[in-house]
GUKE-160115 format. One record per residue: residue number from 0; x negated, z negated, y of N, C-alpha, C, O in turn; residue in three letters. Coordinates in steps of 0.02 Angstrom, whole numbers, plus 50000, padded with zeros to 5 digits. Last residue first. Example, Ala and Ser with C-alpha at 12.3 -4.5 7.8 and 13.67 -1.06 7.14 Angstrom:
// GUKE-160115
@marpa=1; n.east=49358; n.up=49646; n.north=49888; ca.east=49316; ca.up=49643; ca.north=49947; c.east=49355; c.up=49606; c.north=50002; o.east=49330; o.up=49598; o.north=50057; miba=Ser;
@marpa=0; n.east=49340; n.up=49610; n.north=49716; ca.east=49385; ca.up=49610; ca.north=49775; c.east=49340; c.up=49610; c.north=49835; o.east=49288; o.up=49577; o.north=49834; miba=Ala;
//
This chain:
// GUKE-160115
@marpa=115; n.east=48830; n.up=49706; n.north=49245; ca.east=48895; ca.up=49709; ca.north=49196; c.east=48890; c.up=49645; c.north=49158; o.east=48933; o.up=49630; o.north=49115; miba=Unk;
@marpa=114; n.east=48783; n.up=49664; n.north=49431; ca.east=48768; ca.up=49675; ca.north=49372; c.east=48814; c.up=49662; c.north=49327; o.east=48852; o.up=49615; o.north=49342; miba=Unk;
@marpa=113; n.east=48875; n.up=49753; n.north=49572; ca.east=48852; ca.up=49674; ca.north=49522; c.east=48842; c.up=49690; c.north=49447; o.east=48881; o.up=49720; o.north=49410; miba=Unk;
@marpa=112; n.east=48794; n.up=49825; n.north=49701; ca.east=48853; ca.up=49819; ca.north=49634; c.east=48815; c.up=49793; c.north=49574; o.east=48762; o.up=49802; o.north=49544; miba=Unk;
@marpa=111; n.east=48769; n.up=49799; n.north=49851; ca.east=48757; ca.up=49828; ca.north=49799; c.east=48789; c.up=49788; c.north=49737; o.east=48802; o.up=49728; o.north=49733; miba=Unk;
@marpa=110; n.east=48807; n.up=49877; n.north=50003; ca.east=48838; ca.up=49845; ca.north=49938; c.east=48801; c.up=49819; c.north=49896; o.east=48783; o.up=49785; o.north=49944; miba=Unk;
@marpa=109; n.east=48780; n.up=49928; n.north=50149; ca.east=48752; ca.up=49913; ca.north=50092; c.east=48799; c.up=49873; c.north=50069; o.east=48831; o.up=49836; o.north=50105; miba=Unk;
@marpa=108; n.east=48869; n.up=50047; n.north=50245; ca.east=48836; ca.up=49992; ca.north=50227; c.east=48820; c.up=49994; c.north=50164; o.east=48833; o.up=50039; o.north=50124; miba=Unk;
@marpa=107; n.east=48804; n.up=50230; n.north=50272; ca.east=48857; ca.up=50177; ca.north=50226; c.east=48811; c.up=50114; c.north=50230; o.east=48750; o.up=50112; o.north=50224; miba=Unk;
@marpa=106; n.east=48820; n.up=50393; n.north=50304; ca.east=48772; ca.up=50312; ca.north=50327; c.east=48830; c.up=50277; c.north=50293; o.east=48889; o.up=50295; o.north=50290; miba=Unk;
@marpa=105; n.east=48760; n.up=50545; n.north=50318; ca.east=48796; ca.up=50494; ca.north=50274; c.east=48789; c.up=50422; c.north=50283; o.east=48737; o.up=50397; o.north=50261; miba=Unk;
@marpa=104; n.east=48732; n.up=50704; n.north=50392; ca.east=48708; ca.up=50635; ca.north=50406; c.east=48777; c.up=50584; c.north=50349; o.east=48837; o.up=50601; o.north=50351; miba=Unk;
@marpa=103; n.east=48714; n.up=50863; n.north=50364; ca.east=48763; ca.up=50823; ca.north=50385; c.east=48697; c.up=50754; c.north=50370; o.east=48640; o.up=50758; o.north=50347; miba=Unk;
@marpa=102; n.east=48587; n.up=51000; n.north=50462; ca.east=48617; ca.up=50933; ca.north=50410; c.east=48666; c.up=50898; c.north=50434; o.east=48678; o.up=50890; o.north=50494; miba=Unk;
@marpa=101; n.east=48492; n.up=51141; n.north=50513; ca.east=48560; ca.up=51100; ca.north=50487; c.east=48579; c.up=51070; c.north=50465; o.east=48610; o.up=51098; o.north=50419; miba=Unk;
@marpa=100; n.east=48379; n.up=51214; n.north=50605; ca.east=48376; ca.up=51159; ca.north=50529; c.east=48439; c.up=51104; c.north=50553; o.east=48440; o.up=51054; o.north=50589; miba=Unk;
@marpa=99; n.east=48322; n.up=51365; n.north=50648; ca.east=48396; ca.up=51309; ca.north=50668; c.east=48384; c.up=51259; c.north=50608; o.east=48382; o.up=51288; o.north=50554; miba=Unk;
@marpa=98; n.east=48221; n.up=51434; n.north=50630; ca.east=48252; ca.up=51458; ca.north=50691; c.east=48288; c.up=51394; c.north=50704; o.east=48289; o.up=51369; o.north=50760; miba=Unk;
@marpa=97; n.east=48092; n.up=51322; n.north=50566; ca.east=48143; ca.up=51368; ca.north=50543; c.east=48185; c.up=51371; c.north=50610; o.east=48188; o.up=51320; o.north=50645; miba=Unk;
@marpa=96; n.east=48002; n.up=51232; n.north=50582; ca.east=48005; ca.up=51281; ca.north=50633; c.east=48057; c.up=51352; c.north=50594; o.east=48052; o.up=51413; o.north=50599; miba=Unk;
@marpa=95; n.east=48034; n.up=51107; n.north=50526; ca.east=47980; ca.up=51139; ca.north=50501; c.east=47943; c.up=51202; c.north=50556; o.east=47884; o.up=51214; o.north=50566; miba=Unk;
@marpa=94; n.east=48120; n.up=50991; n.north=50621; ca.east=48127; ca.up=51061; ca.north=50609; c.east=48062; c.up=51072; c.north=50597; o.east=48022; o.up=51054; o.north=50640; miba=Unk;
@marpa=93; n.east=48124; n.up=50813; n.north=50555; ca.east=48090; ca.up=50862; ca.north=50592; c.east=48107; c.up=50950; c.north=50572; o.east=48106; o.up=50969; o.north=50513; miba=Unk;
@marpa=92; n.east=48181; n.up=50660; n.north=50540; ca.east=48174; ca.up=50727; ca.north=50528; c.east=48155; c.up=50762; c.north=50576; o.east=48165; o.up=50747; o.north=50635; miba=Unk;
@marpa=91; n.east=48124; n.up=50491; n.north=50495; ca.east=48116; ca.up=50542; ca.north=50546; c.east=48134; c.up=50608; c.north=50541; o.east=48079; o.up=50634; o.north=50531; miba=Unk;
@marpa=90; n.east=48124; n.up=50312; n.north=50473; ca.east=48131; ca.up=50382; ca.north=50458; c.east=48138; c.up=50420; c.north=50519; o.east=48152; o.up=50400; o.north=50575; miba=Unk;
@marpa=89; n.east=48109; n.up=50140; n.north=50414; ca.east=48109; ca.up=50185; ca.north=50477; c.east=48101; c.up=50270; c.north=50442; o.east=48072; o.up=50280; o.north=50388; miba=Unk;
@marpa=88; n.east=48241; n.up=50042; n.north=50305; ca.east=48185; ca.up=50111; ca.north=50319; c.east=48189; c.up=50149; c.north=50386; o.east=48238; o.up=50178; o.north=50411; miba=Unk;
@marpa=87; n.east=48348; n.up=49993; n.north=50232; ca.east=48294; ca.up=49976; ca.north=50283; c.east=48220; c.up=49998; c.north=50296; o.east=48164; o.up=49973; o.north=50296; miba=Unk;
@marpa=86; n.east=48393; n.up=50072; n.north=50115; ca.east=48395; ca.up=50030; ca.north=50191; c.east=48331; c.up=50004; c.north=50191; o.east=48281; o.up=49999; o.north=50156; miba=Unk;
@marpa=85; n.east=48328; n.up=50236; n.north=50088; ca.east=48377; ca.up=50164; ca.north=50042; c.east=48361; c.up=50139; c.north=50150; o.east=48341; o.up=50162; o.north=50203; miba=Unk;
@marpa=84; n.east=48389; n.up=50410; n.north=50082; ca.east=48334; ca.up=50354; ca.north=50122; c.east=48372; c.up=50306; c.north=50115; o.east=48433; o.up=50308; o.north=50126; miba=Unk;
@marpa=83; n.east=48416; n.up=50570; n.north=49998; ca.east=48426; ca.up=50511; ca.north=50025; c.east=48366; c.up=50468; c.north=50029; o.east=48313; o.up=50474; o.north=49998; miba=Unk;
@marpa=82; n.east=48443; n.up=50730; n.north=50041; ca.east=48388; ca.up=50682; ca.north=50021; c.east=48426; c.up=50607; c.north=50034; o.east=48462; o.up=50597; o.north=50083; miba=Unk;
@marpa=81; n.east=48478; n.up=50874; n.north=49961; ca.east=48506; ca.up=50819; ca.north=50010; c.east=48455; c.up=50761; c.north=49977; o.east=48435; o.up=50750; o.north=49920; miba=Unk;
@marpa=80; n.east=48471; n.up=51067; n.north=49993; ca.east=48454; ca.up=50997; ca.north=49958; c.east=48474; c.up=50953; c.north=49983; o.east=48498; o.up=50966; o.north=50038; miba=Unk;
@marpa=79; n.east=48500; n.up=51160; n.north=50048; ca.east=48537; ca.up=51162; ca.north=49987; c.east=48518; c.up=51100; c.north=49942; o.east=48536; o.up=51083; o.north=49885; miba=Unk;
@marpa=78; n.east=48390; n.up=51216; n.north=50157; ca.east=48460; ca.up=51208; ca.north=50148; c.east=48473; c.up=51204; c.north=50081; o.east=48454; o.up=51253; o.north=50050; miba=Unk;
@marpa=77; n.east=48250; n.up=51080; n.north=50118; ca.east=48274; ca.up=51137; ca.north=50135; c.east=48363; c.up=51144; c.north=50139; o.east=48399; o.up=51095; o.north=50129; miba=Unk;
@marpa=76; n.east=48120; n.up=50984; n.north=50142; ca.east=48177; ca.up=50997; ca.north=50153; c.east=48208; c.up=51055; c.north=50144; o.east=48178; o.up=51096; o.north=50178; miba=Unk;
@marpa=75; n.east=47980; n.up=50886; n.north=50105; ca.east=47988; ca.up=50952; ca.north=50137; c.east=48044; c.up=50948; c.north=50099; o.east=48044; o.up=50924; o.north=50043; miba=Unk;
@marpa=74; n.east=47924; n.up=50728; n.north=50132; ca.east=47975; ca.up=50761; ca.north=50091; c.east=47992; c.up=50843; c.north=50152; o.east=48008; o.up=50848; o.north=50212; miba=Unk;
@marpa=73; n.east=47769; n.up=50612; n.north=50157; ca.east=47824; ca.up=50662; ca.north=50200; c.east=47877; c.up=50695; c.north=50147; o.east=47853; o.up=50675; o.north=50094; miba=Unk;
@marpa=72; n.east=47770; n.up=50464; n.north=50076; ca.east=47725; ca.up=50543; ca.north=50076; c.east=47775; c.up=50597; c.north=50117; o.east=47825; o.up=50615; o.north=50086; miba=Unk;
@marpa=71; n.east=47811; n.up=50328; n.north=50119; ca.east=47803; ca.up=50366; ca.north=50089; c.east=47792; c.up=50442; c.north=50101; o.east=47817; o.up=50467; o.north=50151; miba=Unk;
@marpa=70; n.east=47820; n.up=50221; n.north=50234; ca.east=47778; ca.up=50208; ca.north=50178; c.east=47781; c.up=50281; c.north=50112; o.east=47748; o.up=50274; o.north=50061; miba=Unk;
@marpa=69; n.east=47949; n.up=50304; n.north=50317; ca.east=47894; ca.up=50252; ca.north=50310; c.east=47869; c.up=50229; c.north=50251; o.east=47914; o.up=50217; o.north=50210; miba=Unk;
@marpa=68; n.east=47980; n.up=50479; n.north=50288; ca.east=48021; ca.up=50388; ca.north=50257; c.east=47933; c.up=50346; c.north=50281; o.east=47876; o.up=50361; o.north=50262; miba=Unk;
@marpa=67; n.east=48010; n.up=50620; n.north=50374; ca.east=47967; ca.up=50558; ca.north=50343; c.east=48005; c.up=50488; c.north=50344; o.east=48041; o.up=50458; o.north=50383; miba=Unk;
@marpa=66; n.east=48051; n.up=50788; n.north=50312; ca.east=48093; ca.up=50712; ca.north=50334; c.east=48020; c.up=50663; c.north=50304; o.east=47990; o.up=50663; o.north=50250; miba=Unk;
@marpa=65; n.east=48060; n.up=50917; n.north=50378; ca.east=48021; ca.up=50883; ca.north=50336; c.east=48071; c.up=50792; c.north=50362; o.east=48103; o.up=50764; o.north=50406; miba=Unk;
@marpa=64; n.east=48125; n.up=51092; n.north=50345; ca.east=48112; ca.up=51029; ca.north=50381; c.east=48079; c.up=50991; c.north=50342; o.east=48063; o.up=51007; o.north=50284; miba=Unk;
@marpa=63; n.east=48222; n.up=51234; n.north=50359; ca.east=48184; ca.up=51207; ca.north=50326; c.east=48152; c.up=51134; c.north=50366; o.east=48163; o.up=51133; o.north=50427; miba=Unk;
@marpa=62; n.east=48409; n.up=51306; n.north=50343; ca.east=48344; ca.up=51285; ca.north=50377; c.east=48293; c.up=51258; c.north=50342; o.east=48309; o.up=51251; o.north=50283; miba=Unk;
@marpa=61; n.east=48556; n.up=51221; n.north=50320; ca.east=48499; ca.up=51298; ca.north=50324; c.east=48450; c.up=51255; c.north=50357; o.east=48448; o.up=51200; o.north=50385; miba=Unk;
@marpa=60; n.east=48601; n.up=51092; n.north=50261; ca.east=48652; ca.up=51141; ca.north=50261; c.east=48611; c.up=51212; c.north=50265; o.east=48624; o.up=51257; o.north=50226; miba=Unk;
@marpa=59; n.east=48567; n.up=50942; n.north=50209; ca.east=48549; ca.up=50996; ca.north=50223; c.east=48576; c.up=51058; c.north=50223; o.east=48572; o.up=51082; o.north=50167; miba=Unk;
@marpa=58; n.east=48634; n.up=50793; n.north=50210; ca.east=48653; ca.up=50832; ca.north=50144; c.east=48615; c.up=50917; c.north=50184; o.east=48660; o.up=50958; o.north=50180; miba=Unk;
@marpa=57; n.east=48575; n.up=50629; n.north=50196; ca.east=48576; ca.up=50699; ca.north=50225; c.east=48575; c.up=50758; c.north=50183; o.east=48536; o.up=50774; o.north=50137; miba=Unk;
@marpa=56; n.east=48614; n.up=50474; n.north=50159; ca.east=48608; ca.up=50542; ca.north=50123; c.east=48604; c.up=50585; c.north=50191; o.east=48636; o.up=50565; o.north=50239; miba=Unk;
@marpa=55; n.east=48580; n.up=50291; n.north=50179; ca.east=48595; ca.up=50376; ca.north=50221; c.east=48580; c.up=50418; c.north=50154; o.east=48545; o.up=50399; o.north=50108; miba=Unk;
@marpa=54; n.east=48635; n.up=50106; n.north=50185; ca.east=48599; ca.up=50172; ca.north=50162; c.east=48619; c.up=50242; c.north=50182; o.east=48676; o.up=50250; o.north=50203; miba=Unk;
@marpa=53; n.east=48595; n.up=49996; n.north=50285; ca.east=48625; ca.up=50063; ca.north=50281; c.east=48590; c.up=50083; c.north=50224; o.east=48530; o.up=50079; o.north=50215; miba=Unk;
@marpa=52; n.east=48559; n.up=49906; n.north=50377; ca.east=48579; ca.up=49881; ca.north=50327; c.east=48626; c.up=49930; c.north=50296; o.east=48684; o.up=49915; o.north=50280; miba=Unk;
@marpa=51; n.east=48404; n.up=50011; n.north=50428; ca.east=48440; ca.up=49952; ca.north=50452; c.east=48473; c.up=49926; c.north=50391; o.east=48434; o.up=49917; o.north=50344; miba=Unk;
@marpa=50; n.east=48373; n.up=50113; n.north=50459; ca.east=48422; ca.up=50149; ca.north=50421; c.east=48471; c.up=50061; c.north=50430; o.east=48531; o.up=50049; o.north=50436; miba=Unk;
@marpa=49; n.east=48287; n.up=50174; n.north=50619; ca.east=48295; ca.up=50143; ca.north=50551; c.east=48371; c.up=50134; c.north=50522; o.east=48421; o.up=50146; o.north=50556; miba=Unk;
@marpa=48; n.east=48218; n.up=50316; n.north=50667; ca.east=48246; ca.up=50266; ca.north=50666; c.east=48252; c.up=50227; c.north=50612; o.east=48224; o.up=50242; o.north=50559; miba=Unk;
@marpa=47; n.east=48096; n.up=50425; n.north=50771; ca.east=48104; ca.up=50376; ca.north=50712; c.east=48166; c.up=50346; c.north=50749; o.east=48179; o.up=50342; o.north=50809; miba=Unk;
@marpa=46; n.east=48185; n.up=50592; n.north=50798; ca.east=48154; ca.up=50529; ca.north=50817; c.east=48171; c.up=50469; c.north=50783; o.east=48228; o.up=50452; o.north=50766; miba=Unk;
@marpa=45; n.east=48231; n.up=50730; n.north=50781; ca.east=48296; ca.up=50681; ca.north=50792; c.east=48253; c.up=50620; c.north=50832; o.east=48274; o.up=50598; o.north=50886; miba=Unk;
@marpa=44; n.east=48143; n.up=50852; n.north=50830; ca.east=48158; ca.up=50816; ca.north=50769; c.east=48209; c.up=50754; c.north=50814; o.east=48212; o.up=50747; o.north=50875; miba=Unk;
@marpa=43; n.east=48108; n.up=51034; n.north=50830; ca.east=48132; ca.up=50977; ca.north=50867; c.east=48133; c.up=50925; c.north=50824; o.east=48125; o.up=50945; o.north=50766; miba=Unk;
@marpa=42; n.east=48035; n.up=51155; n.north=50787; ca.east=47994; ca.up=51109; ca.north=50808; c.east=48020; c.up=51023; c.north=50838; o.east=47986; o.up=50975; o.north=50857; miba=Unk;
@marpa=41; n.east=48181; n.up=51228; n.north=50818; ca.east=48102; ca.up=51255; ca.north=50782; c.east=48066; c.up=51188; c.north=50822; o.east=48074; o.up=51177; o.north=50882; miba=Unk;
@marpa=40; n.east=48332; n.up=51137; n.north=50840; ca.east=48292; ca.up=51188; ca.north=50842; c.east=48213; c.up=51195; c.north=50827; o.east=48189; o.up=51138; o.north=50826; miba=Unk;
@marpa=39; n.east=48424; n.up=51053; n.north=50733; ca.east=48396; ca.up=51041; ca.north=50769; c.east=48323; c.up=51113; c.north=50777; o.east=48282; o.up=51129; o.north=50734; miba=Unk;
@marpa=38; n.east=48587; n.up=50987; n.north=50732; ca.east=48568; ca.up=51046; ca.north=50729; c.east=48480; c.up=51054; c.north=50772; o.east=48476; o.up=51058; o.north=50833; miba=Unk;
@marpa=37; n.east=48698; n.up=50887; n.north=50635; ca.east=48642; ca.up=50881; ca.north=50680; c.east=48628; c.up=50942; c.north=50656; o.east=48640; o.up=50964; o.north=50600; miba=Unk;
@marpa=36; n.east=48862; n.up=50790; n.north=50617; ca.east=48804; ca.up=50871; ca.north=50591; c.east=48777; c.up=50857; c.north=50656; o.east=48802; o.up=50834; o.north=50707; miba=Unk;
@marpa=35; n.east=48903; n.up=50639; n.north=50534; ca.east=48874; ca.up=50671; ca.north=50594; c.east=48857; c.up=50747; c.north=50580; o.east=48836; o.up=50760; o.north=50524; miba=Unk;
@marpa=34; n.east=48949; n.up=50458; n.north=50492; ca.east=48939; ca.up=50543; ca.north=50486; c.east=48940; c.up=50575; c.north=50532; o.east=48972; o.up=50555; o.north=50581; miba=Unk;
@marpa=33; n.east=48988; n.up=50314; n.north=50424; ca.east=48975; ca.up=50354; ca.north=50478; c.east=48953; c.up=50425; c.north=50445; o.east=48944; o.up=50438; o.north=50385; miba=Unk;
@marpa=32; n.east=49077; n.up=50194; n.north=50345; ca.east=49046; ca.up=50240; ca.north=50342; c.east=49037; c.up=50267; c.north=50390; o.east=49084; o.up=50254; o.north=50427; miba=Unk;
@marpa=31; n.east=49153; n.up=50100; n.north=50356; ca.east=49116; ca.up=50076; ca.north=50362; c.east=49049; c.up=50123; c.north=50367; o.east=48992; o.up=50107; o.north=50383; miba=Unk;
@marpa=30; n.east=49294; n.up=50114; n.north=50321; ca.east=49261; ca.up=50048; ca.north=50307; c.east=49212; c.up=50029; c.north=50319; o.east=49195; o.up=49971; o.north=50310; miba=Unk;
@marpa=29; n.east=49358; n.up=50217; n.north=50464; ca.east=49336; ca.up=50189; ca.north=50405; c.east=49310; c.up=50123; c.north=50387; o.east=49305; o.up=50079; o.north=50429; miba=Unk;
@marpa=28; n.east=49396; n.up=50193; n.north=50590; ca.east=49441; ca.up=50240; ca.north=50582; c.east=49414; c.up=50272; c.north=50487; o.east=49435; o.up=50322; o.north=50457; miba=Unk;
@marpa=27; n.east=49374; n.up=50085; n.north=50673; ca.east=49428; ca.up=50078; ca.north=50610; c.east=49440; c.up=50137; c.north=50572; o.east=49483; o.up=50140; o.north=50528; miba=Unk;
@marpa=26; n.east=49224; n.up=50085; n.north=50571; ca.east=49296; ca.up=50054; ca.north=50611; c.east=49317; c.up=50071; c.north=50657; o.east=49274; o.up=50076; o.north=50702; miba=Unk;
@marpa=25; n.east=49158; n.up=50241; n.north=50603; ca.east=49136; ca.up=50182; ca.north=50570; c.east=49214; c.up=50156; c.north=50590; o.east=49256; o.up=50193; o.north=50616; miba=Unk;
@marpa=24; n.east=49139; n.up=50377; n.north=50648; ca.east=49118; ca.up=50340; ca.north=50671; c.east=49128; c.up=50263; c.north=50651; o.east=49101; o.up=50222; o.north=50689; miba=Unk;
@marpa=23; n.east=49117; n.up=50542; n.north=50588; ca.east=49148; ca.up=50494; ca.north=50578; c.east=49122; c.up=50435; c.north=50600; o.east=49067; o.up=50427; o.north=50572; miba=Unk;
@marpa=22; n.east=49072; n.up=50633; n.north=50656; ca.east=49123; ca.up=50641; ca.north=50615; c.east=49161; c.up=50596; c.north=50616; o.east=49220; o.up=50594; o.north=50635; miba=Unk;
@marpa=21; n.east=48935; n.up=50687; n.north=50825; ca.east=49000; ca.up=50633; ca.north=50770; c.east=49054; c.up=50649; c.north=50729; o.east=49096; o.up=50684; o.north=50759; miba=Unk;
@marpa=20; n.east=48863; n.up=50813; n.north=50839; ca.east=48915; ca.up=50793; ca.north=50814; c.east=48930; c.up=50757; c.north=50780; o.east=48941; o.up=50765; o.north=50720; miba=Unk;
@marpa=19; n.east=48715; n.up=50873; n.north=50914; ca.east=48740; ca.up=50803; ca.north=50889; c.east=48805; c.up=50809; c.north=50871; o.east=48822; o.up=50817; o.north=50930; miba=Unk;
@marpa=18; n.east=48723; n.up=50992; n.north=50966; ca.east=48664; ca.up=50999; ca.north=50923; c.east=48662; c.up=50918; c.north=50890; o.east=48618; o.up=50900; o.north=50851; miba=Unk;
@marpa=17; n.east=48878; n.up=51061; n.north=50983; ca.east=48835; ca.up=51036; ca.north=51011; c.east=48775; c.up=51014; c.north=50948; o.east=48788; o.up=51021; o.north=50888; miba=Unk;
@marpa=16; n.east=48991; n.up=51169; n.north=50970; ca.east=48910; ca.up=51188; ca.north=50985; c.east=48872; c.up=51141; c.north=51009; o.east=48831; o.up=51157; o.north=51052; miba=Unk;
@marpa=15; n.east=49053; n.up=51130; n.north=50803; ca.east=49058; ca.up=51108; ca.north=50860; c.east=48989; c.up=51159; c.north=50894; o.east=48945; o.up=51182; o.north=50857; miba=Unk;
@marpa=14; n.east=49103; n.up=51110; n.north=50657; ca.east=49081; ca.up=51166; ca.north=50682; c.east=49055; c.up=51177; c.north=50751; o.east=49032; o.up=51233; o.north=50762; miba=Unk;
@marpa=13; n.east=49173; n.up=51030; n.north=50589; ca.east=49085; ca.up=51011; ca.north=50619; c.east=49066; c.up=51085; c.north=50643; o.east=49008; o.up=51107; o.north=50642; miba=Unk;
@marpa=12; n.east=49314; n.up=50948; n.north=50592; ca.east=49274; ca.up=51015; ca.north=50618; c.east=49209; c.up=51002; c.north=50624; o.east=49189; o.up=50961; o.north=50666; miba=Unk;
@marpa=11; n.east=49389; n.up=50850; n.north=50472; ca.east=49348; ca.up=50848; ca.north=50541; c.east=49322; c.up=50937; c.north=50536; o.east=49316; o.up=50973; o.north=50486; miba=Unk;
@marpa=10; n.east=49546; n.up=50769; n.north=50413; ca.east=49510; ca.up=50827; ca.north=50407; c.east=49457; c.up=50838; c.north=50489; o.east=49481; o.up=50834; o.north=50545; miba=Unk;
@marpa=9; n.east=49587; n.up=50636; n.north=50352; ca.east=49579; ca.up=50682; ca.north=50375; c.east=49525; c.up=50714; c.north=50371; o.east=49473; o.up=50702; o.north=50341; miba=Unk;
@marpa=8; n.east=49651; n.up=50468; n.north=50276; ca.east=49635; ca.up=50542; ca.north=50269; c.east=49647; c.up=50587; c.north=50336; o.east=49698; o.up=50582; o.north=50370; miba=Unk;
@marpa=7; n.east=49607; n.up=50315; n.north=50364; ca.east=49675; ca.up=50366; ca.north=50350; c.east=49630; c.up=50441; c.north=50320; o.east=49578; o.up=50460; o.north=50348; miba=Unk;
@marpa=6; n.east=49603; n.up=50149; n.north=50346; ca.east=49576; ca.up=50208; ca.north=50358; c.east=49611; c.up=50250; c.north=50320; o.east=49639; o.up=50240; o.north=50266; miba=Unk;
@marpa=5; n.east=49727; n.up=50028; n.north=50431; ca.east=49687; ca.up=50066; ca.north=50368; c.east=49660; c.up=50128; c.north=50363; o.east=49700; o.up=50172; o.north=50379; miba=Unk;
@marpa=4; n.east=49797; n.up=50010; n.north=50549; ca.east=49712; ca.up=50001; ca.north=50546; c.east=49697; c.up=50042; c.north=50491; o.east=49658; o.up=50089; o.north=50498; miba=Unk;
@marpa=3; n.east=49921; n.up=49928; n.north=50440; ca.east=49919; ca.up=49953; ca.north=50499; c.east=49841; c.up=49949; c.north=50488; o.east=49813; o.up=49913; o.north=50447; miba=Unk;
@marpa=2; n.east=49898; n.up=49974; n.north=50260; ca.east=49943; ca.up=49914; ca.north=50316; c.east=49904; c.up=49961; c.north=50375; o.east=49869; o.up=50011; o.north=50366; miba=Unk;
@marpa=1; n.east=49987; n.up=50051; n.north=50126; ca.east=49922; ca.up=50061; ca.north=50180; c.east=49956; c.up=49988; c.north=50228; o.east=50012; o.up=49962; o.north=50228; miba=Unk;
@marpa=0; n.east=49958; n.up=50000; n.north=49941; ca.east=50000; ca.up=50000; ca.north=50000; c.east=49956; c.up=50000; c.north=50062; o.east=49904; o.up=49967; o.north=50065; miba=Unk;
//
């Protein structure tokens, strides 16, 4: 049964022309999840952040790129792959210098699920 607030089905456009697009922005309009398409031109990159009490998927749509996770070896990117980064991790993507490097963004609090 839905009560008032409860996060609702819909449908988002990421088709937008801006090179940041919010999807989904966390309460109320979910539990908790966020989402985004980022478009970032030959050489641009988003800039370190941290993932905090998050975990992220980036699901790569075109383009080529490199994503760095702190403490680990850079990850070259492409369209058709999706990388994920656990919490609490500083990170970074970067356009390789492909014309346009396209990704959705996934952010979810942390859970983690109780042993059987």
């Amino acid at each position: 049964m839905s009560q008032a607030g409860d996060p609702k089905p819909r449908v988002m456009d990421w088709t937008g022309g801006k090179a940041y697009l919010p999807l989904l922005e966390g309460p109320p309009a979910t539990c908790g999840m966020r989402s985004g398409r980022v478009e970032l031109k030959a050489g641009e990159e988003i800039g370190e952040h941290s993932t905090g009490d998050h975990e992220e998927v980036l699901v790569m749509i075109e383009g080529e790129g490199e994503v760095r996770v702190e403490g680990h070896p850079p990850l070259a990117v492409r369209g058709g792959q999706a990388v994920y980064i656990p919490p609490q991790s500083r990170h970074n993507v970067r356009n390789a210098g492909a014309p346009l490097l396209r990704y959705i963004y996934i952010v979810a609090p942390t859970r983690r699920a109780e042993a059987p």
